[in-house]
C-alpha distance (Angstrom), angle and dihedral (degrees) to the residues before:
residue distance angle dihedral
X1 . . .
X2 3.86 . .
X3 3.75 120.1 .
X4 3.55 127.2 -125.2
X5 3.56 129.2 -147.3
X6 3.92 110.1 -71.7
X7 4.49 109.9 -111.6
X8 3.83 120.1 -67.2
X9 3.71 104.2 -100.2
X10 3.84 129.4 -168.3
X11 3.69 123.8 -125.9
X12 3.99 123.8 -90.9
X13 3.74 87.8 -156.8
X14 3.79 145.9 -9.0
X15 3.74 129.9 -167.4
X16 3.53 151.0 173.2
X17 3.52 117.8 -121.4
X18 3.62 128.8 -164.4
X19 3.61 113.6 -134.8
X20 4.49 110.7 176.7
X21 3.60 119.0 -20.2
X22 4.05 91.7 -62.3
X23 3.26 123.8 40.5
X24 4.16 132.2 54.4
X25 3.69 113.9 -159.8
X26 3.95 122.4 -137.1
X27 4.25 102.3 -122.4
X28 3.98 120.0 -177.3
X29 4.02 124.1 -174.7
X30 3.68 117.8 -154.9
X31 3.49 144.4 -177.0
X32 4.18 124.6 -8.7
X33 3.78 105.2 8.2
X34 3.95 79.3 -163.0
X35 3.99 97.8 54.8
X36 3.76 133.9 85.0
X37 3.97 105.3 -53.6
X38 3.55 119.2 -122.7
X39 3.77 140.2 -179.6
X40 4.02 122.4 -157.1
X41 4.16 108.7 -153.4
X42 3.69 107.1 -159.1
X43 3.85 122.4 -133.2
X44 4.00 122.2 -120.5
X45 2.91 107.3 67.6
X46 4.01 84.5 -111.8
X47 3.92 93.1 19.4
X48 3.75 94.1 124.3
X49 3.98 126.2 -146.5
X50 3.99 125.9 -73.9
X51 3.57 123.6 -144.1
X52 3.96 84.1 -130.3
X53 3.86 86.9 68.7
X54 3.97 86.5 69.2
X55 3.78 85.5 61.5
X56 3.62 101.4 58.8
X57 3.61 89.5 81.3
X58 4.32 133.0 60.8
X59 4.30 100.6 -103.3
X60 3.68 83.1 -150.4
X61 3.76 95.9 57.7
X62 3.98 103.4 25.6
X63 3.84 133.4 64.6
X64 3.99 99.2 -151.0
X65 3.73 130.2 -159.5
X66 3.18 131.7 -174.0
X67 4.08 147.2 -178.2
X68 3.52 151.5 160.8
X69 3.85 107.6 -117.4
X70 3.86 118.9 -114.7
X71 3.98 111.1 -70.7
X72 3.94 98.1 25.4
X73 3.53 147.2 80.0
X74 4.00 113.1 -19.1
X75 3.95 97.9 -5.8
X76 3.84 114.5 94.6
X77 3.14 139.3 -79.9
X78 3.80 98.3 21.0
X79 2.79 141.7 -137.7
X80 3.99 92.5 19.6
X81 3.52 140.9 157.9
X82 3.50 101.4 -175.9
X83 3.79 117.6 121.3
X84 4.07 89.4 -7.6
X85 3.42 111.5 143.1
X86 4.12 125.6 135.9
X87 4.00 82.6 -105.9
X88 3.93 95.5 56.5
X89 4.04 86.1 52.0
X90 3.62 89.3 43.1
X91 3.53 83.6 58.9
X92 3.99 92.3 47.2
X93 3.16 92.9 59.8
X94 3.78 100.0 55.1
X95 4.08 86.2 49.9
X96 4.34 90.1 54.1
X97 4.02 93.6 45.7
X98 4.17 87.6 49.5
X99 3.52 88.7 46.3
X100 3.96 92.3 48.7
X101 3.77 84.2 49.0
X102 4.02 83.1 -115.9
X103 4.09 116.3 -177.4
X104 4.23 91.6 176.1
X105 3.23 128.6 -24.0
X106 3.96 142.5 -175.2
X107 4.16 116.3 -90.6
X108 3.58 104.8 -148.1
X109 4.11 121.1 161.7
X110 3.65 148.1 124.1
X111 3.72 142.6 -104.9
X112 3.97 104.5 -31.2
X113 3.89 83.2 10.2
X114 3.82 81.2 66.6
X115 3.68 88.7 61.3
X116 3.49 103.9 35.4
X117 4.05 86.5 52.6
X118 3.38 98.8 45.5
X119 3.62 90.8 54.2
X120 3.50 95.6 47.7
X121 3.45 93.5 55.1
X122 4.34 86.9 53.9
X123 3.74 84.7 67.0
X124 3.41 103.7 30.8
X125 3.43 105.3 31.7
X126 4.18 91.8 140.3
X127 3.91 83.1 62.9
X128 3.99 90.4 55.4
X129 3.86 127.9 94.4
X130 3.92 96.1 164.3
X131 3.48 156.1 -48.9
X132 3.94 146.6 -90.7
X133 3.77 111.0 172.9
X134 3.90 130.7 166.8
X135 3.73 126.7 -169.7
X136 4.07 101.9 10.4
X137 3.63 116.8 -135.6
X138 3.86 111.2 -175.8
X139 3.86 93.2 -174.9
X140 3.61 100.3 -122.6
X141 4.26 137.9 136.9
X142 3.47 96.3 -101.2
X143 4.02 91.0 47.8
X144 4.44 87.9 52.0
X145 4.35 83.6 40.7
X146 3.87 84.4 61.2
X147 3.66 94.7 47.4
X148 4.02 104.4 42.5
X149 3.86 104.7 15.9
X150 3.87 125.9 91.1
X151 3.68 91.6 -118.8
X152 3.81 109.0 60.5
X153 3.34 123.2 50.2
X154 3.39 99.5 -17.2
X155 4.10 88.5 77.3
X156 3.64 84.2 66.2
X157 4.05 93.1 44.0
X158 3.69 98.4 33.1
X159 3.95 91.4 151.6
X160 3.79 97.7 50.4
X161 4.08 88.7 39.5
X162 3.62 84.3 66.4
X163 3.94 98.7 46.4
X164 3.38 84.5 41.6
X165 4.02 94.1 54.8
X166 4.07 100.3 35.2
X167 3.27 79.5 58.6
X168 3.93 86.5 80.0
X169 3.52 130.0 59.9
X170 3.91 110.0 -85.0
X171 3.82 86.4 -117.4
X172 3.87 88.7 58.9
X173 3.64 99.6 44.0
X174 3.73 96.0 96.1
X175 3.58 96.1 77.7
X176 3.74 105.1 14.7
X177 3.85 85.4 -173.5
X178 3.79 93.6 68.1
X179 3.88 90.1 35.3
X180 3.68 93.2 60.0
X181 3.71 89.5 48.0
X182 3.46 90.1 52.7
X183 3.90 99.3 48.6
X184 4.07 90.4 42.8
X185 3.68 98.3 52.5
X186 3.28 94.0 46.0
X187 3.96 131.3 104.7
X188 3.76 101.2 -114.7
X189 3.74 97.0 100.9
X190 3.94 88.1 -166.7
X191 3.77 100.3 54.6
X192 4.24 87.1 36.7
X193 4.59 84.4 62.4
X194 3.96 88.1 38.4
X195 4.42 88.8 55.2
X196 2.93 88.7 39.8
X197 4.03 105.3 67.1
X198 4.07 88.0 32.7
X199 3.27 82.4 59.7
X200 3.40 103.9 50.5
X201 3.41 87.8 41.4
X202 3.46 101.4 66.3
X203 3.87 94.6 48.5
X204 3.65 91.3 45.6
X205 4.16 89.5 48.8
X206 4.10 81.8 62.7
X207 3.80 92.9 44.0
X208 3.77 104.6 91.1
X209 4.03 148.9 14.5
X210 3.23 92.8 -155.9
X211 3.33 108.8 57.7
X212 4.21 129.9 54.0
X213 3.86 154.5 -176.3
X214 3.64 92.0 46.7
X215 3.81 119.1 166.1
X216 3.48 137.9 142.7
X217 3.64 103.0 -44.6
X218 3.94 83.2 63.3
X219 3.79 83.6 76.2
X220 4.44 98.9 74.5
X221 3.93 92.5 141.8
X222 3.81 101.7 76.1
X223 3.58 97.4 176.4
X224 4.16 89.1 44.8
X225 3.21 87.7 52.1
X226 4.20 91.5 47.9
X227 3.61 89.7 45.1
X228 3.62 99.1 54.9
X229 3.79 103.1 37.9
X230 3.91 91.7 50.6
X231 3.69 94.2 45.1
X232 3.71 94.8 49.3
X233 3.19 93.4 44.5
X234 3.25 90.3 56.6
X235 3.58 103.3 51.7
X236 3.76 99.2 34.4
X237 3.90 91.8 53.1
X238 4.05 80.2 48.6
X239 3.64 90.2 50.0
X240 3.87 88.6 -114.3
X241 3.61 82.4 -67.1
X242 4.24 100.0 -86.0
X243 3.66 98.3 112.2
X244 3.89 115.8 114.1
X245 3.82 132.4 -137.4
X246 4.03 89.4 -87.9
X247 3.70 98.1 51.5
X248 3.82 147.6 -101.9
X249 4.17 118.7 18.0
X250 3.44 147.5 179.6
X251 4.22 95.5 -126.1
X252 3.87 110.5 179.8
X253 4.43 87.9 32.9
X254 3.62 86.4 51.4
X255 3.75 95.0 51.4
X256 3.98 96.8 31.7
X257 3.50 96.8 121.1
X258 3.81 96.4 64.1
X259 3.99 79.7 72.0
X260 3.72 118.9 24.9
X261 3.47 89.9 101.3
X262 3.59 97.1 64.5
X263 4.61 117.1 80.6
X264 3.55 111.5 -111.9
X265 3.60 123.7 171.5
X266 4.03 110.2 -139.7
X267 4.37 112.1 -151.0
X268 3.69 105.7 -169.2
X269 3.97 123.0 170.8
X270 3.79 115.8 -133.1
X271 3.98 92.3 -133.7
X272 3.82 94.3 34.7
X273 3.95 97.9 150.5
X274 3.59 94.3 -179.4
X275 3.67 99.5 48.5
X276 3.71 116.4 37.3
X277 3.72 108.7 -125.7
X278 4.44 79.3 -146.8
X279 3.54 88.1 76.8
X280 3.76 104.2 38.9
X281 4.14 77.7 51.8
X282 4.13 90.0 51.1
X283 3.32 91.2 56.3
X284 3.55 106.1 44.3
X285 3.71 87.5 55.8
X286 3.89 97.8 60.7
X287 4.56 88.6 42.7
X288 4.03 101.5 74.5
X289 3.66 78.1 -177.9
X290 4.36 102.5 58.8
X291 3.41 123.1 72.3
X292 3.75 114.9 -150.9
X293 4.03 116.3 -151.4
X294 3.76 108.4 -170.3
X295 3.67 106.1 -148.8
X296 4.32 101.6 -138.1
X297 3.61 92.3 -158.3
X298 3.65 103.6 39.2
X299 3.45 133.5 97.6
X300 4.71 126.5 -170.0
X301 3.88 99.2 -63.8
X302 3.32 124.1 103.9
X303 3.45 100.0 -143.8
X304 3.83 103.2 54.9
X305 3.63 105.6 132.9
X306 4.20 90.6 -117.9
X307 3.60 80.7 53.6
X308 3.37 106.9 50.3
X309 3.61 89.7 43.1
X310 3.81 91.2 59.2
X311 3.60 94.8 38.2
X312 3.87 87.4 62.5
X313 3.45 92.9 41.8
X314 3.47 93.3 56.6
X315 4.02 92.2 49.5
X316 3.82 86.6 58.2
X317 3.83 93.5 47.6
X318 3.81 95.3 53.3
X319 4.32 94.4 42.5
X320 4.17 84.6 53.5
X321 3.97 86.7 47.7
X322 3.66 91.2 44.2
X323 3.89 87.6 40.4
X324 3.94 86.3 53.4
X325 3.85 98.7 50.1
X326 3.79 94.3 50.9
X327 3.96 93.7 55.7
């Protein structure tokens, strides 16, 4: 039988927490403060967390945190740029599982919360029981290719590749990645809102199978919307920030082995088009310890009914394992 989304719960507790001398990060606590603790990383970068990410997992069973990563959504200032790299949310998310009192706890996440997580756990793999990841992103050239470049998914998408490029001065067009960047850093407030939703727009286009006609009015969260276009941006014109001083890398597959030894339960849609299901396949092969369940009629949402019902599925699996160990 397919699963369903678990009830809408409220809150126990939401904070603020202060993370360097800028930035105060939106933190939620959900669910049974005495259950198996678990942290949801939201995708974007700059996507922000949804209050239907709490109900992936059994209240009952689960001790749920969530937050909106520095820069976006509820933390403060936002949007912002400043002092956001993957190492300053690294950091972040040290400060929210001392605050929570936090021995170990489960990594679970989607998209760019795949490779925020999975770079956590590299540097804090003591901190790490597990994983539940959906939509791997690995944060590498040929993953920002597929996304901006005329021959990835824009040969499936060729009509939205070009809104998506004239968009951009012809000058810029070249590499619409560093176009974008250009147009949302700079200081024309007007033309910074107007990238923005075409950028948004593109990525959400790619989102789903199941759902269609989507254009601009899609885009109703403005500051969303803001948030996530400057921050990714940001990062993906930075290369999320993991190449070295003598150029480009494969981070997380170079440091794999700090981690293989830990479960982790892999969701991957068959017609994900903004996460290649190739890489979510690479890595599985070189993690004895991940199993990778390719969802065949699934696309890069995460709440696509096949999705959902595998997401929950998975919660349950890992609380029985968990359950298991402690007897």
């Amino acid at each position: 039988m397919s699963r369903v989304l678990f009830p809408k719960i409220s809150t126990n507790q939401q904070q603020w927490l202060s993370v360097g001398d800028v930035h105060k990060i939106y933190v939620e606590q959900s669910g049974n403060i005495d259950g198996i603790p678990v942290v949801y990383i939201h995708g974007g970068p700059g996507g922000g967390c949804s209050s239907d990410y709490r109900r992936y997992f059994d209240p009952e069973k689960y001790n749920i945190i969530l937050y909106d990563q520095r820069g976006c959504g509820r933390s403060k200032p936002s949007p912002s740029l400043s002092n956001n790299t993957i190492w300053e949310l690294i950091n972040d998310l040290e400060i929210i599982r001392e605050y929570f009192n936090i021995d170990k706890w489960l990594i679970s996440g989607g998209s760019w919360g795949t490779t925020l997580a999975l770079t956590y756990a590299i540097k804090h793999v003591a901190r790490v029981k597990g994983f539940i990841l959906r939509g791997v992103f690995l944060g590498t050239q040929i993953e920002y290719d597929w996304l901006y470049q005329p021959n990835g998914a824009a040969r499936f998408f060729p009509e939205y590749y070009r809104e998506f490029i004239e968009h951009l001065p012809e000058s810029l067009r070249s590499d619409p990645l560093a176009g974008y960047y250009q147009l949302l850093t700079s200081d024309n407030e007007v033309a910074v809102i107007s990238a923005s939703k075409s950028w948004c727009l593109w990525e959400l286009r790619l989102s789903t199978i199941e759902h269609h006609h989507i254009d601009k009015t899609s885009i109703q969260d403005s500051h969303q919307a803001l948030c996530m276009a400057k921050i990714s941006s940001h990062y993906f014109h930075n290369s999320c920030f993991l190449k070295n001083n003598i150029g480009e890398h494969n981070y997380i597959m170079d440091h794999l082995e700090n981690i293989i030894h830990l479960p982790s339960i892999i969701l991957h849609g068959r017609y994900d088009m903004v996460c290649q299901l190739a890489i979510a396949d690479l890595l599985v092969q070189h993690w004895d310890n991940a199993q990778l369940q390719i969802l065949p009629c699934a696309g890069h949402s995460g709440f696509e009914s096949q999705t959902i019902d595998a997401f929950c599925k998975a919660t349950d699996t890992m609380a029985n394992f968990f359950e298991e160990q402690n007897k």
